[in-house]
N, CA, C, O and CB atoms as a CASP TS submission, in Angstrom:
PFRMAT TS
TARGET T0000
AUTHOR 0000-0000-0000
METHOD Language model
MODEL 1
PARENT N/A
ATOM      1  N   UNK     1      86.687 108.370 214.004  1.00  0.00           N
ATOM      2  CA  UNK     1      85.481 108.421 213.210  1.00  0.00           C
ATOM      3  C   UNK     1      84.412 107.613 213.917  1.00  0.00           C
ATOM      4  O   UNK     1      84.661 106.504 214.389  1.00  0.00           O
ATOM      5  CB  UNK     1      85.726 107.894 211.777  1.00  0.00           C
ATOM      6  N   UNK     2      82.950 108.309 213.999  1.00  0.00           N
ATOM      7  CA  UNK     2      81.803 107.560 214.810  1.00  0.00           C
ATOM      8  C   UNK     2      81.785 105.940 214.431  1.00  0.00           C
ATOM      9  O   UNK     2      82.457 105.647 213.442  1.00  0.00           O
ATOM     10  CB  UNK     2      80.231 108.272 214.400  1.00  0.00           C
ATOM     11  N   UNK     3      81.152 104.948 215.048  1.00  0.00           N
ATOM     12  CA  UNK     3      81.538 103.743 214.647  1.00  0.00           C
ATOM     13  C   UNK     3      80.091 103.490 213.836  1.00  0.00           C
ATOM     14  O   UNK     3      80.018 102.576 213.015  1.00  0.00           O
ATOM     15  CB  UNK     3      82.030 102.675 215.932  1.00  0.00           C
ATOM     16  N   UNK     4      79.126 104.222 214.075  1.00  0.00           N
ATOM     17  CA  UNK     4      77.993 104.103 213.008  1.00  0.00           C
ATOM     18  C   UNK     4      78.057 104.731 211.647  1.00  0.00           C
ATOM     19  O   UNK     4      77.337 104.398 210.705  1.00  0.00           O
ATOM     20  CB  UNK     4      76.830 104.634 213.548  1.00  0.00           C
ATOM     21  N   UNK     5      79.103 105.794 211.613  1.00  0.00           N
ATOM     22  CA  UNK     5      79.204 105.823 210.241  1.00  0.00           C
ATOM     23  C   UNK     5      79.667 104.907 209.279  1.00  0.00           C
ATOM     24  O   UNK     5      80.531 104.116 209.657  1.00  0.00           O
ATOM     25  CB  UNK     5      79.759 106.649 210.043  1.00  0.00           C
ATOM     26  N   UNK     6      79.216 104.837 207.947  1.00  0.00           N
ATOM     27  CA  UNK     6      79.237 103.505 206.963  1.00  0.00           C
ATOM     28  C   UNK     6      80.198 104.116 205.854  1.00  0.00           C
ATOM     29  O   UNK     6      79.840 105.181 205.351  1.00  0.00           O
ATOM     30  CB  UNK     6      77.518 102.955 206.251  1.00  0.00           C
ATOM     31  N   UNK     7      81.438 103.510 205.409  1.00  0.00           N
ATOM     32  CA  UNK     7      81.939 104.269 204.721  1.00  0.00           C
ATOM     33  C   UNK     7      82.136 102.919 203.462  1.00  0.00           C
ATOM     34  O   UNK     7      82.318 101.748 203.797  1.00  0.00           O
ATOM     35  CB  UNK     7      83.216 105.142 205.492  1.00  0.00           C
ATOM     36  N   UNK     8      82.046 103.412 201.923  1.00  0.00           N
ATOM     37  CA  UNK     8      82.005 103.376 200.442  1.00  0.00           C
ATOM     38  C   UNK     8      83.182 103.608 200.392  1.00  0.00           C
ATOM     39  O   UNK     8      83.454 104.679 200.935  1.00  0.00           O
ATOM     40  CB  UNK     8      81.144 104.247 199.609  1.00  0.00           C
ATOM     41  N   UNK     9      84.437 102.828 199.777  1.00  0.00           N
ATOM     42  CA  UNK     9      85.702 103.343 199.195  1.00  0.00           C
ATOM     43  C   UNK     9      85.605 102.743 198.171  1.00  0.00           C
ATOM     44  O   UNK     9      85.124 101.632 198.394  1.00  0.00           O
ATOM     45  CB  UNK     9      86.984 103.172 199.831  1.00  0.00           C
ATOM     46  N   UNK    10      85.980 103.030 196.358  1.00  0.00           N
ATOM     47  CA  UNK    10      86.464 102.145 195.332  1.00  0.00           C
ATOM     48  C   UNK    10      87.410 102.657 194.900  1.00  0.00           C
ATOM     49  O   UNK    10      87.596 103.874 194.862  1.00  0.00           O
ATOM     50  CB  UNK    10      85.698 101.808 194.350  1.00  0.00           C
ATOM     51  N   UNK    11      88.483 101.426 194.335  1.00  0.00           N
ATOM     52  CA  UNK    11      89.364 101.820 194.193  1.00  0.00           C
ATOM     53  C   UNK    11      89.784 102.047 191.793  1.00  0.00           C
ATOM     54  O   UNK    11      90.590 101.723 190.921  1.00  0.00           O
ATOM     55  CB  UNK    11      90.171 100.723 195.390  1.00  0.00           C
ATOM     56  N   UNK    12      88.509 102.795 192.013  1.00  0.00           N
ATOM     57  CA  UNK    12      87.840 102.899 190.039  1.00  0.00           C
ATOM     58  C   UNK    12      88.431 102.047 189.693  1.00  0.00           C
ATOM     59  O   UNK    12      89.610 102.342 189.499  1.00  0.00           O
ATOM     60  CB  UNK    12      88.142 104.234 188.808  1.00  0.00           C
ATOM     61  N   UNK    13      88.166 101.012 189.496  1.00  0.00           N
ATOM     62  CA  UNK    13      88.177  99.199 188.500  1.00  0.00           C
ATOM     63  C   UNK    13      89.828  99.057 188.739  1.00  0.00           C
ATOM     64  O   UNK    13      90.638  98.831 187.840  1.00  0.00           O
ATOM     65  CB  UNK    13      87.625  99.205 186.061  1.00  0.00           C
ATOM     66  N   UNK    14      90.106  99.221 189.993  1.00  0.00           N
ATOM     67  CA  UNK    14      91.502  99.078 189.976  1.00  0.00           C
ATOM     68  C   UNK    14      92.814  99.879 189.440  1.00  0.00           C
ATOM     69  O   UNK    14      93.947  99.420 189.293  1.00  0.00           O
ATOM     70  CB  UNK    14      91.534  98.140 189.495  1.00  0.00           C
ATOM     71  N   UNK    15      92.295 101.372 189.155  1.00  0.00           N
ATOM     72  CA  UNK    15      93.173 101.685 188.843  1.00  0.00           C
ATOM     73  C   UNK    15      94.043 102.821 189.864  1.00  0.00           C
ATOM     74  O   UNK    15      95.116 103.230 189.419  1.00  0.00           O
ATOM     75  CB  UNK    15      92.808 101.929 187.692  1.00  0.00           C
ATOM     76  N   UNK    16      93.763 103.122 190.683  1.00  0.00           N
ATOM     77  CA  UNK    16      94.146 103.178 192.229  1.00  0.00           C
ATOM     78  C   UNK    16      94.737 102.369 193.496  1.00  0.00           C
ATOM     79  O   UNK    16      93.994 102.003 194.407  1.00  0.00           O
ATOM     80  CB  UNK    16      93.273 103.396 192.622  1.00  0.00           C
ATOM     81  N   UNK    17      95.845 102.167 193.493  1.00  0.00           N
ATOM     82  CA  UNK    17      96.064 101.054 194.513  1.00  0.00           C
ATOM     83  C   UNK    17      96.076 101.695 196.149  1.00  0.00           C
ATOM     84  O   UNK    17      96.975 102.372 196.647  1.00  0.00           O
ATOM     85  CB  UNK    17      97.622 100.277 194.119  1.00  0.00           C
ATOM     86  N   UNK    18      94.598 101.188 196.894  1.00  0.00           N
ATOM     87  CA  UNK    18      94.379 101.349 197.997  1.00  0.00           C
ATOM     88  C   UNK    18      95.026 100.336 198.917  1.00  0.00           C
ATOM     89  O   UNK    18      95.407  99.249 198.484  1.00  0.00           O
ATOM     90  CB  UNK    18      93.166 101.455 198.058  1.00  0.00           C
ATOM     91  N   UNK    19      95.145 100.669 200.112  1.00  0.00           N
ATOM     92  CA  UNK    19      95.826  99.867 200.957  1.00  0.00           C
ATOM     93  C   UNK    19      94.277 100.439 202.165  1.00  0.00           C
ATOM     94  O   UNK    19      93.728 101.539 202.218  1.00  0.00           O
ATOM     95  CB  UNK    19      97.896 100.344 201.280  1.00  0.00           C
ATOM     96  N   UNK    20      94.033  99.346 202.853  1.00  0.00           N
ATOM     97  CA  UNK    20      93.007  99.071 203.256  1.00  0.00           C
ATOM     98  C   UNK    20      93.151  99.570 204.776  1.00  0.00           C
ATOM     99  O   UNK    20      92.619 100.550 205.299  1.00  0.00           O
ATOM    100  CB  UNK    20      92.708  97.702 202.939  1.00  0.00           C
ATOM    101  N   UNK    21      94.115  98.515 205.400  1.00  0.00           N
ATOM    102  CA  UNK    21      94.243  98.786 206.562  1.00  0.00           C
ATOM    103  C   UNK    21      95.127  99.443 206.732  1.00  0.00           C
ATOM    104  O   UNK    21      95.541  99.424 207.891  1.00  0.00           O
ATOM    105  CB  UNK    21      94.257  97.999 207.221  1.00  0.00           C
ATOM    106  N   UNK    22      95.922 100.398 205.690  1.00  0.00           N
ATOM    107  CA  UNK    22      96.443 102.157 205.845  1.00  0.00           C
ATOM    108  C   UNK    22      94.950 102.789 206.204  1.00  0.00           C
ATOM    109  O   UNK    22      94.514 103.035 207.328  1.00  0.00           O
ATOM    110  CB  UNK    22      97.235 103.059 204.017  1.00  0.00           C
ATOM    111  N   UNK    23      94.474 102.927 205.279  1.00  0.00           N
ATOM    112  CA  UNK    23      92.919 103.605 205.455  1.00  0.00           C
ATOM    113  C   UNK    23      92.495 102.995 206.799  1.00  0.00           C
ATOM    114  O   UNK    23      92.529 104.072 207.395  1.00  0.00           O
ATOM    115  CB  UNK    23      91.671 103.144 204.107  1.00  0.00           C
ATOM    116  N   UNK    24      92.211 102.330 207.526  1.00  0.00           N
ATOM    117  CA  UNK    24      91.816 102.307 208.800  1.00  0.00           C
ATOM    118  C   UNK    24      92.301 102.568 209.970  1.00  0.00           C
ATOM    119  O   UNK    24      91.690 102.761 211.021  1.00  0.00           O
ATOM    120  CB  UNK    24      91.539 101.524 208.945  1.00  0.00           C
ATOM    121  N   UNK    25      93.745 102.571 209.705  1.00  0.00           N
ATOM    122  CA  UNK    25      94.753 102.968 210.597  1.00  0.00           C
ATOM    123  C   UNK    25      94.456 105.281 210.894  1.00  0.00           C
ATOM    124  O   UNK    25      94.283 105.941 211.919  1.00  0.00           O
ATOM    125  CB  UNK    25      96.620 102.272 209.516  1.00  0.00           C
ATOM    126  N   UNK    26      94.550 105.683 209.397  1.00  0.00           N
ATOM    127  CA  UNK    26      94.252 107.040 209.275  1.00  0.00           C
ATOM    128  C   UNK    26      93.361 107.592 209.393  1.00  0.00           C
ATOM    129  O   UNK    26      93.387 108.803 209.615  1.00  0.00           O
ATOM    130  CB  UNK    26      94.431 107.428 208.533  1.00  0.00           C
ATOM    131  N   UNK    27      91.951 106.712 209.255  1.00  0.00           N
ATOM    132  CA  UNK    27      90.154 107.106 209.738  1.00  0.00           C
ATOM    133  C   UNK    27      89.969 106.305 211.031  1.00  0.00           C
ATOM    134  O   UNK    27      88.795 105.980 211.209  1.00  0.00           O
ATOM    135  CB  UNK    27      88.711 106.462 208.433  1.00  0.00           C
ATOM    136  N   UNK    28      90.834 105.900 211.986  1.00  0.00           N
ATOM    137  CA  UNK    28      91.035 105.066 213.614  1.00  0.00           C
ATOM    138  C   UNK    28      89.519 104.356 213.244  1.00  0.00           C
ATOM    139  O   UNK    28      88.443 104.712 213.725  1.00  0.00           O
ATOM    140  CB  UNK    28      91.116 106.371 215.559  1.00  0.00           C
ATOM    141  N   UNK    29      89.698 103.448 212.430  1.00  0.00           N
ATOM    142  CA  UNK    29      88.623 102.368 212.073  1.00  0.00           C
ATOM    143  C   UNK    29      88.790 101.077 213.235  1.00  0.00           C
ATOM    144  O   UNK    29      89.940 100.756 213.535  1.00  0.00           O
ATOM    145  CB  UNK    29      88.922 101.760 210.327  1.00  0.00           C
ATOM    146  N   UNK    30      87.767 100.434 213.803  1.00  0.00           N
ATOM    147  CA  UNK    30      88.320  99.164 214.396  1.00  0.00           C
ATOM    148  C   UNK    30      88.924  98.230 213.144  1.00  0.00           C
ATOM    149  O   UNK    30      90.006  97.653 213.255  1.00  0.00           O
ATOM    150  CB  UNK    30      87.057  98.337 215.264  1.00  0.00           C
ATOM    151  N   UNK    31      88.106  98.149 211.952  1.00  0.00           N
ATOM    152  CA  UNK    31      88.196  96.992 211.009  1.00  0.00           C
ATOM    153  C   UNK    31      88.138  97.740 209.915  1.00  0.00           C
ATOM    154  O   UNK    31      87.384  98.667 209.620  1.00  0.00           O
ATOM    155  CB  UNK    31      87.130  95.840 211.064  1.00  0.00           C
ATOM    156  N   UNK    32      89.643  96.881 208.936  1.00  0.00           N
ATOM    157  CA  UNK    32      89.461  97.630 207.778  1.00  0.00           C
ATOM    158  C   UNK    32      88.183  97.916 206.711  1.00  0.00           C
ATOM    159  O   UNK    32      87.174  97.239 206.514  1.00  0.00           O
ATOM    160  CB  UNK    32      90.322  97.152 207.169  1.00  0.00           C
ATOM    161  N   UNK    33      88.507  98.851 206.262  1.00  0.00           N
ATOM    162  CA  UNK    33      86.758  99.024 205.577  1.00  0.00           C
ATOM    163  C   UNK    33      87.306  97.886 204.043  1.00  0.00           C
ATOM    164  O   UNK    33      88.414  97.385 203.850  1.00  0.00           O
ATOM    165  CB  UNK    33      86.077 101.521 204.912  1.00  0.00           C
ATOM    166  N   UNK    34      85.912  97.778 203.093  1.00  0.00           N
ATOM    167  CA  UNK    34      85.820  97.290 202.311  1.00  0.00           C
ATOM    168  C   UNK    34      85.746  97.912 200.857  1.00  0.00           C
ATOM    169  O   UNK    34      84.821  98.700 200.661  1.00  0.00           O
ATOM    170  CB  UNK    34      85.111  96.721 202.707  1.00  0.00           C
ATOM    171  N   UNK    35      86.728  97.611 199.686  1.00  0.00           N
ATOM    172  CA  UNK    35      87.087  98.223 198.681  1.00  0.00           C
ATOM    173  C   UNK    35      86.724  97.728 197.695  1.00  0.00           C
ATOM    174  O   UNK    35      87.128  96.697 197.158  1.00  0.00           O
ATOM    175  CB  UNK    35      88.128  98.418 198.617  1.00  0.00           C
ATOM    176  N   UNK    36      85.392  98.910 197.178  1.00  0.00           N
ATOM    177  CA  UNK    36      85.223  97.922 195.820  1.00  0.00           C
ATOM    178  C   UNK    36      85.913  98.134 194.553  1.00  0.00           C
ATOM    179  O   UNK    36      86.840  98.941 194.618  1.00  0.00           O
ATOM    180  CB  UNK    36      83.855  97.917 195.356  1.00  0.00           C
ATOM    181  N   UNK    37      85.720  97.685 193.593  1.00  0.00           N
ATOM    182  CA  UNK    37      86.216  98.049 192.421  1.00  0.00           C
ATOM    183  C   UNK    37      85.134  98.655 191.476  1.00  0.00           C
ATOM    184  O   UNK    37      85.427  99.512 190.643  1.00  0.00           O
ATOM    185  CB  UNK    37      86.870  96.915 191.862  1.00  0.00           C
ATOM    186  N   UNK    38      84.272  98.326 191.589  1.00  0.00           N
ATOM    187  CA  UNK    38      83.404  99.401 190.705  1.00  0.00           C
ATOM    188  C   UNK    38      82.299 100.081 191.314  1.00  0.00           C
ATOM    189  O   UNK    38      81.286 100.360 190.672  1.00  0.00           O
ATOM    190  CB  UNK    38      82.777  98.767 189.524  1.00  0.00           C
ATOM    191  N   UNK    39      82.439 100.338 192.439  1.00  0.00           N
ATOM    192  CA  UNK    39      81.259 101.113 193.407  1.00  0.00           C
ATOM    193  C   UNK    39      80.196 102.308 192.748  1.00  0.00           C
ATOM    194  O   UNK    39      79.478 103.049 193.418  1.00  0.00           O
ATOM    195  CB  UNK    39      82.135 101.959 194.656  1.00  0.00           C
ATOM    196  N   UNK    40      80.308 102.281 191.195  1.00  0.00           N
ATOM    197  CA  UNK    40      79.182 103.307 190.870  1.00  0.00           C
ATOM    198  C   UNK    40      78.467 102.480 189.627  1.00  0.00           C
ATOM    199  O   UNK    40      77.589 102.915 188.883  1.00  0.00           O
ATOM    200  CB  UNK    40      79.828 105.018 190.387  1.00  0.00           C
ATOM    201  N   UNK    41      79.078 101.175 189.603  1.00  0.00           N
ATOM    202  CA  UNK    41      78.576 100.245 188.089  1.00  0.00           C
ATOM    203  C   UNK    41      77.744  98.807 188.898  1.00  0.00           C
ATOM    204  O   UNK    41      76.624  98.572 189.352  1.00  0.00           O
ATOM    205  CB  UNK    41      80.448  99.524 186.821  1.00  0.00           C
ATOM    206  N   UNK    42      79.176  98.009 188.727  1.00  0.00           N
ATOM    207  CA  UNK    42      78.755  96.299 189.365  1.00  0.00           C
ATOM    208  C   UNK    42      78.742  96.693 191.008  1.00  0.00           C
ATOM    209  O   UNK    42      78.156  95.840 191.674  1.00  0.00           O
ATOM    210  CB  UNK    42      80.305  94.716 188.948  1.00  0.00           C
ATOM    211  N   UNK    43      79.108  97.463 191.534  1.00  0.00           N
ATOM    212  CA  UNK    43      78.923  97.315 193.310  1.00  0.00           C
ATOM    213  C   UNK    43      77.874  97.885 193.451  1.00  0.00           C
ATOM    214  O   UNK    43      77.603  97.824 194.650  1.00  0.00           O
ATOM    215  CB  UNK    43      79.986  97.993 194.395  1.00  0.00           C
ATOM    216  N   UNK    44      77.025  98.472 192.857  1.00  0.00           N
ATOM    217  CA  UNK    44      75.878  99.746 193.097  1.00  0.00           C
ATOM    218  C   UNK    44      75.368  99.156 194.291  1.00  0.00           C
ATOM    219  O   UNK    44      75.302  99.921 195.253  1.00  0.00           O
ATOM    220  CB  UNK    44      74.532 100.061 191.815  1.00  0.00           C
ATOM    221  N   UNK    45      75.036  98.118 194.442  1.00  0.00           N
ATOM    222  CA  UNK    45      74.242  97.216 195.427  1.00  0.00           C
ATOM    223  C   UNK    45      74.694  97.710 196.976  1.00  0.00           C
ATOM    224  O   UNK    45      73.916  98.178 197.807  1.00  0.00           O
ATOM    225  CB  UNK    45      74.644  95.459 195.140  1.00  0.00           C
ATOM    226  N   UNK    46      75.964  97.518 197.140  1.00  0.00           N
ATOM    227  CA  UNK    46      76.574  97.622 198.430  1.00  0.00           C
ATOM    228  C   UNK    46      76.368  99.601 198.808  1.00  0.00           C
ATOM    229  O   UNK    46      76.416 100.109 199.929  1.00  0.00           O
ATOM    230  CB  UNK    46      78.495  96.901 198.242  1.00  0.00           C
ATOM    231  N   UNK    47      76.149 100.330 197.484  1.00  0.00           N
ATOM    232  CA  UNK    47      75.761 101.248 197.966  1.00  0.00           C
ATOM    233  C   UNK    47      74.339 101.914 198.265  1.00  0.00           C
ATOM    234  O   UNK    47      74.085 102.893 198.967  1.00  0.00           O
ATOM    235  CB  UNK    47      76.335 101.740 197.467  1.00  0.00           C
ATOM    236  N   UNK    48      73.433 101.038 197.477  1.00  0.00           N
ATOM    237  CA  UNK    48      71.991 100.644 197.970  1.00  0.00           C
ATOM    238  C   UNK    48      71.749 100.679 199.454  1.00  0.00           C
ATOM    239  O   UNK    48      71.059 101.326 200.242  1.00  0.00           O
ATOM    240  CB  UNK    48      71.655  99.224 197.533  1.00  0.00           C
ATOM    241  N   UNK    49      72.813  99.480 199.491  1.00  0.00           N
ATOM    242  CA  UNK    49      72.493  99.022 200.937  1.00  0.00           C
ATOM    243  C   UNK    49      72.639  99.632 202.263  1.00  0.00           C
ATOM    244  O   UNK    49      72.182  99.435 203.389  1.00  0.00           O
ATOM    245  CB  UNK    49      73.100  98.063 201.115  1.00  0.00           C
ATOM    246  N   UNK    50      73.546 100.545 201.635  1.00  0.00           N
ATOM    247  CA  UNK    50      74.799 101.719 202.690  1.00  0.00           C
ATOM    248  C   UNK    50      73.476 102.889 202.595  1.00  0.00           C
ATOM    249  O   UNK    50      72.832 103.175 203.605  1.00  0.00           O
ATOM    250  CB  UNK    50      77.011 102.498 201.581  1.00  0.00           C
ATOM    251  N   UNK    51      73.303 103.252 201.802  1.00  0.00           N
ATOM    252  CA  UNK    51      72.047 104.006 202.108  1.00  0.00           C
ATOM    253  C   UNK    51      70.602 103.617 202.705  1.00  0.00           C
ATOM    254  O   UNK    51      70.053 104.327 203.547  1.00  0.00           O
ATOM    255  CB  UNK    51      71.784 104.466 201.039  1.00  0.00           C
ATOM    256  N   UNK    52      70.067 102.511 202.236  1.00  0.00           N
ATOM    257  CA  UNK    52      69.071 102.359 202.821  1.00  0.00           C
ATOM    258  C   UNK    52      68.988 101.868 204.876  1.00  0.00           C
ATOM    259  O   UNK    52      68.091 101.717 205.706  1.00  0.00           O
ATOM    260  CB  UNK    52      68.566 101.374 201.764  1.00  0.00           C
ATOM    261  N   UNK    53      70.043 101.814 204.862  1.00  0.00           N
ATOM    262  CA  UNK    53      70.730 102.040 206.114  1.00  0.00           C
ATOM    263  C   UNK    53      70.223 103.009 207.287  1.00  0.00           C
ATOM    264  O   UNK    53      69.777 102.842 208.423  1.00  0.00           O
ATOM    265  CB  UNK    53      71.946 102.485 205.736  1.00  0.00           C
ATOM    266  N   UNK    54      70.415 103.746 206.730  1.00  0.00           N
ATOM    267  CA  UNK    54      69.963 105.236 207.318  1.00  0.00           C
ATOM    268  C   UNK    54      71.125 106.234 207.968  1.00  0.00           C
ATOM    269  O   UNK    54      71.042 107.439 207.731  1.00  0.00           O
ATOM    270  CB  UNK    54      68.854 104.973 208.572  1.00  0.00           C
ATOM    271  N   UNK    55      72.003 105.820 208.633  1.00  0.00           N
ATOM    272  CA  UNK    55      73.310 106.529 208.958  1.00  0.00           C
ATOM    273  C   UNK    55      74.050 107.164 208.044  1.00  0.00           C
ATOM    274  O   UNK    55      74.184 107.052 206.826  1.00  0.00           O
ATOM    275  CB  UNK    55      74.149 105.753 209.458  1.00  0.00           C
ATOM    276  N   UNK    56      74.584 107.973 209.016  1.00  0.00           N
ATOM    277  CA  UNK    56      76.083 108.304 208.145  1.00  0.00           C
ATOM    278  C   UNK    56      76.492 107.672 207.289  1.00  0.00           C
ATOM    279  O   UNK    56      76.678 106.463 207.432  1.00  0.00           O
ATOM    280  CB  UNK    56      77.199 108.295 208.744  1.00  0.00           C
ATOM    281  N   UNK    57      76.699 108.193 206.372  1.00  0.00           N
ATOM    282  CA  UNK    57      77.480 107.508 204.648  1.00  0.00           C
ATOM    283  C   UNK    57      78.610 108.153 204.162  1.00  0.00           C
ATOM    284  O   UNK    57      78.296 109.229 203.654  1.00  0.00           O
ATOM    285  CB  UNK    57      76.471 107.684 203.186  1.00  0.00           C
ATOM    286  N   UNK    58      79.876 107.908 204.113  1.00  0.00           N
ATOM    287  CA  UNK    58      80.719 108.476 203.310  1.00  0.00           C
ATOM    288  C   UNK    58      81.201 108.218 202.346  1.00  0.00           C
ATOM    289  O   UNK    58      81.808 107.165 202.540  1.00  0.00           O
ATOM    290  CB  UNK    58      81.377 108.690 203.662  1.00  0.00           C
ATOM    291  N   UNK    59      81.379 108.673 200.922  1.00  0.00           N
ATOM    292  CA  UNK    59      81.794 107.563 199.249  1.00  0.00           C
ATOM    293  C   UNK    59      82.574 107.857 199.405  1.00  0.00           C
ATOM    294  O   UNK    59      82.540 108.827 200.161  1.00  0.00           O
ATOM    295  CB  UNK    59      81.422 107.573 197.639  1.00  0.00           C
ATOM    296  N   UNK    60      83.809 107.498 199.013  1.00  0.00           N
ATOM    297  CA  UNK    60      85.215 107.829 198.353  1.00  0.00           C
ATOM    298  C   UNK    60      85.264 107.715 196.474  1.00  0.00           C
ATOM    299  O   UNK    60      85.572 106.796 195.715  1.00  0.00           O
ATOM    300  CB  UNK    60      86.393 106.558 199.096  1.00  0.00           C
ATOM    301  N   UNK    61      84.873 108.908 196.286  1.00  0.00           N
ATOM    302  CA  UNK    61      84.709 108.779 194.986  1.00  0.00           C
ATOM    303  C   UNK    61      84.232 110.097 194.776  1.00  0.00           C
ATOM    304  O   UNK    61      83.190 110.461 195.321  1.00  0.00           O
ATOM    305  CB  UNK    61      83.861 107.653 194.524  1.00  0.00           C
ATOM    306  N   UNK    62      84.975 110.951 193.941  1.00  0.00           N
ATOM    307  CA  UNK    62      84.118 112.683 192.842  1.00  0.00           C
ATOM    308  C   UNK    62      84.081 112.033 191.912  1.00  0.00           C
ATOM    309  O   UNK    62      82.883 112.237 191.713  1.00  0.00           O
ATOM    310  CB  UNK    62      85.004 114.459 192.359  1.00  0.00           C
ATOM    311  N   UNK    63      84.397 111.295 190.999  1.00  0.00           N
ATOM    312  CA  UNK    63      84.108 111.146 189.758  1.00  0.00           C
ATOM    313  C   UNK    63      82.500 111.218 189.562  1.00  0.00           C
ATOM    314  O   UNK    63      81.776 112.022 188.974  1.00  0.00           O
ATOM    315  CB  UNK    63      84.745 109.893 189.311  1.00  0.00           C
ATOM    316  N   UNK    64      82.218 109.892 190.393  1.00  0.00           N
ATOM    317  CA  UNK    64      80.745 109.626 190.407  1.00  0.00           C
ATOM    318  C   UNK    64      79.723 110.405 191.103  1.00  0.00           C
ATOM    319  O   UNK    64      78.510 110.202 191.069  1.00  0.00           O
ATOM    320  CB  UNK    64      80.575 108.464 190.865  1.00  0.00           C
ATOM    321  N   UNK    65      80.569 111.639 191.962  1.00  0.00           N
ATOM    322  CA  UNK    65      79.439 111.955 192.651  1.00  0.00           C
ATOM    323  C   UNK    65      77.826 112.444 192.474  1.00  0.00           C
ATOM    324  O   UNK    65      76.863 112.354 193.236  1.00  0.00           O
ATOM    325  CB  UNK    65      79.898 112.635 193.163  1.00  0.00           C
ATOM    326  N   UNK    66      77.941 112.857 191.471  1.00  0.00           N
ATOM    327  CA  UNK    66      76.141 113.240 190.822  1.00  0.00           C
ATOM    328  C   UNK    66      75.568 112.183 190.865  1.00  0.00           C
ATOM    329  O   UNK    66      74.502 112.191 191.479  1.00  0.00           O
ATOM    330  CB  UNK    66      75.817 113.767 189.195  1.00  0.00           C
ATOM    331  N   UNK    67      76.012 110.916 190.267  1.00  0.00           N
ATOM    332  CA  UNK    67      75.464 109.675 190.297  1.00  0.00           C
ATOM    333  C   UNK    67      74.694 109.226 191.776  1.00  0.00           C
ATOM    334  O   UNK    67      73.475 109.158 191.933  1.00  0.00           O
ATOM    335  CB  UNK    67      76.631 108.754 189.928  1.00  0.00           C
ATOM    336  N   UNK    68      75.883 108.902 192.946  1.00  0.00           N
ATOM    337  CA  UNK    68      75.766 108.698 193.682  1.00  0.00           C
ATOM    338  C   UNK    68      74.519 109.574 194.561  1.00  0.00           C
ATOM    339  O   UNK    68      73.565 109.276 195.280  1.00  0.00           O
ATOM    340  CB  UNK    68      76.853 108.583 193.832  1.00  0.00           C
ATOM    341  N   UNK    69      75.123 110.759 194.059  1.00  0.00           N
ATOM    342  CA  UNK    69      73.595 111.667 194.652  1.00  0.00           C
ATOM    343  C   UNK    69      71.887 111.594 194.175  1.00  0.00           C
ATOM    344  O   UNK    69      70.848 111.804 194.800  1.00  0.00           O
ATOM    345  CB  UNK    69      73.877 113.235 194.279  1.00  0.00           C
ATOM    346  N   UNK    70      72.244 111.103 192.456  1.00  0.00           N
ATOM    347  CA  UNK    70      71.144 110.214 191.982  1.00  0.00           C
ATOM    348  C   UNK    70      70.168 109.327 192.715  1.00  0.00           C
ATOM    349  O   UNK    70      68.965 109.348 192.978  1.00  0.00           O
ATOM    350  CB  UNK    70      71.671 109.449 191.254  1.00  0.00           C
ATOM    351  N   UNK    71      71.010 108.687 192.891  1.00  0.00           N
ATOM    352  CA  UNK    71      70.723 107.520 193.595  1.00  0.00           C
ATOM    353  C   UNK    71      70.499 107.598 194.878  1.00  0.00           C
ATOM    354  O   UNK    71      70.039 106.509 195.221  1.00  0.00           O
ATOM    355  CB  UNK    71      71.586 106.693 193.468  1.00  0.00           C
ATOM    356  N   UNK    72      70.569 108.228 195.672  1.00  0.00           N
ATOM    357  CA  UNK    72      70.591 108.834 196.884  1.00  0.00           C
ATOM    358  C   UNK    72      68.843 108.924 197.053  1.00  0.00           C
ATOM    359  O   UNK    72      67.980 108.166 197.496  1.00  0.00           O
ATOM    360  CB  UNK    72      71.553 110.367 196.862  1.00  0.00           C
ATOM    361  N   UNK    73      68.863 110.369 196.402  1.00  0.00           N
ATOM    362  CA  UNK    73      67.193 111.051 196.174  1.00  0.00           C
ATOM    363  C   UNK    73      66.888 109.475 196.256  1.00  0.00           C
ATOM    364  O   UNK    73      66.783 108.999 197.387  1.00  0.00           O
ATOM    365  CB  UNK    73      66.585 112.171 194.344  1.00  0.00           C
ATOM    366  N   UNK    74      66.692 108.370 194.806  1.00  0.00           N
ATOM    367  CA  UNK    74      65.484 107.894 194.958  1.00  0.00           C
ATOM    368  C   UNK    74      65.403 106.886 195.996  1.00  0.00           C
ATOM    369  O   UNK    74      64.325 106.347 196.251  1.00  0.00           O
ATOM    370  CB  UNK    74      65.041 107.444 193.795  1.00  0.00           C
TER
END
């Protein structure tokens, strides 16, 4: 995976148990990525930030996706 792409994983308020550096091992990440727990509520920020970015963005998340696309536009 490009090393400028920015990737969003949550793991919905914990009710998913992610393993981190599985996930980096399977997307050949240098460094494990970072897992939030509420990435469409209390993390919104870190996805602010991932967007205003300008690169590649990937969420790990359908639940939220309209949201996320919400938020995107503005």
């Amino acid at each position: 995976m490009a090393k400028d792409k920015l990737i969003c994983i949550c793991n919905c308020n914990r009710t998913m148990p992610l393993d981190a550096k599985a996930l980096a091992a399977a997307l050949k990440l240098d460094t494990a990525p970072n897992i939030a727990n509420e990435l469409c509520r209390g993390h919104m920020a870190s996805f602010e930030a991932a967007v205003k970015n300008g690169g590649d963005l990937v969420v790990a998340c359908t639940q939220e996706a309209p949201l996320f696309s919400e938020v995107d536009e503005e």
